[in-house]
N, C-alpha and C positions, 0 to 999 in steps of 0.2 A: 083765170081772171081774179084777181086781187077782191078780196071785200071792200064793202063800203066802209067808211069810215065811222065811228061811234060820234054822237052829237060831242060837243065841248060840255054840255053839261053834264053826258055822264064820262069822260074824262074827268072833271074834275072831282066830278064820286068816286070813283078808282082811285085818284091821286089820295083824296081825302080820305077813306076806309082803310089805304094800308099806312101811309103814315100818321094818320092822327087816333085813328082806331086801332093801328097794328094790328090788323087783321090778314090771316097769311091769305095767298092768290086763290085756292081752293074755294074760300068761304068768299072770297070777293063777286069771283066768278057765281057762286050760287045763287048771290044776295042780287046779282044787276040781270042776270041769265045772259051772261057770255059766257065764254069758253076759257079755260084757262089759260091757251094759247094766246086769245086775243088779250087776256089781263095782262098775260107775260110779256107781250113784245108793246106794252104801252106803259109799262112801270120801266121797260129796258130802253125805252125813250125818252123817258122821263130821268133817268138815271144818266143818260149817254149825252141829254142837254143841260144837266147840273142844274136841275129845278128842285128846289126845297121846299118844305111845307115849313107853315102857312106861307100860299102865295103871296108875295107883296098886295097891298092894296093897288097901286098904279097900273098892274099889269095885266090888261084885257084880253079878251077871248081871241082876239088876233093876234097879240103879240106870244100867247104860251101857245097856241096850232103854228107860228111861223117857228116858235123852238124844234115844239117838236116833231113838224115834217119840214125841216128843210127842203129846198129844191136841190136837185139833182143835180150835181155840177158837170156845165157843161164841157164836150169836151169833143174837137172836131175830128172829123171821121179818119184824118189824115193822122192825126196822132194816135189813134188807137194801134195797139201792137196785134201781128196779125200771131198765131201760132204758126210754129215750124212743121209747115203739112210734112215736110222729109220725112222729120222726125216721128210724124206719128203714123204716117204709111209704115217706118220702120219697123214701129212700134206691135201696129194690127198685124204684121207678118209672126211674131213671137207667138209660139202655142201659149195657150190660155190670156190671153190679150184681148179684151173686150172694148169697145168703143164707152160701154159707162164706166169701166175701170181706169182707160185714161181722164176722161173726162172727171173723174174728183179727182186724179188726180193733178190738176190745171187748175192753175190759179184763177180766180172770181173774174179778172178782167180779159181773161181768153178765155174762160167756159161757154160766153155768147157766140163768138166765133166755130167753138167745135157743137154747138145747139144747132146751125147752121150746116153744121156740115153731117151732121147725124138729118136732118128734113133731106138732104141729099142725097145722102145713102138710101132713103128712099124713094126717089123719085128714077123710074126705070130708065134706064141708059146712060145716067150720070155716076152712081156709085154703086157699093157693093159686087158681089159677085156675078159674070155677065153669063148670060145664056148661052148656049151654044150657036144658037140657030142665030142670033139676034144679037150678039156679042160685038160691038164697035170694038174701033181701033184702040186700044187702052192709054194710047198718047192725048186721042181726040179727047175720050172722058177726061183724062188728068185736066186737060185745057179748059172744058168747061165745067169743070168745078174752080178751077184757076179764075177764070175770069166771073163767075160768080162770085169769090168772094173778095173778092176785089172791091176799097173803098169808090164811091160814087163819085165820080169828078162833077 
């Protein structure tokens, strides 16, 4: 679960300690008690929506949080690209072939798809290796991971 977000007010103490104080993320982080993680990914927001210091006069607490969280752009389920399961059945047959090895290596907009298909593999009688006693048809499994990941009409 994602953290909460920091007030605008100490965003703008972050914005303002590193560039008007030049003070590096270390000493930022120590002086507000965050993390340096959370200074880092809010100066690399600050950076990735071309906000400069001194903030303009005109521009409110709403208009620098809508820079820098944009919303998500949306995008319907029909156009998302699905991975080529073939392909990565192929793939999980190759010795030393792990499910987190292909998984980085898959691009950010099919890594949610195979997250999907890794809760699968664990879920008994859909993926992974089947049992003996209790081993379904291996066409039936293929099918209903097929039609689980199937966009929702």
């Amino acid at each position: 679960m994602p953290a909460e977000r920091l007030s605008m007010r100490q965003i703008h103490e972050v914005l303002r300690l590193r560039f008007a104080s030049r003070l590096p993320q270390r000493a930022i982080a120590k002086s507000l008690g965050l993390s340096q993680g959370a200074v880092s990914g809010y100066l690399s927001r600050a950076r990735a929506a071309g906000i400069v210091w001194p903030l303009p006069e005109d521009r409110d607490d709403a208009q620098l949080e809508a820079l820098l969280f944009p919303p998500p752009p949306a995008i319907a389920a029909d156009q998302r690209p699905l991975p080529d399961w073939a392909w990565v059945h192929r793939e999980l047959r190759r010795p030393n072939v792990t499910l987190a090895l292909l998984w980085g290596g898959v691009p950010g907009r099919l890594a949610r798809r195979l997250r999907l298909f890794l809760v699968l593999r664990s879920v008994p009688g859909l993926g992974g290796p089947a049992e003996a006693d209790d081993a379904p048809d291996p066409c039936r499994r293929r099918e209903a991971v097929c039609r689980l990941c199937r966009p929702h009409r």
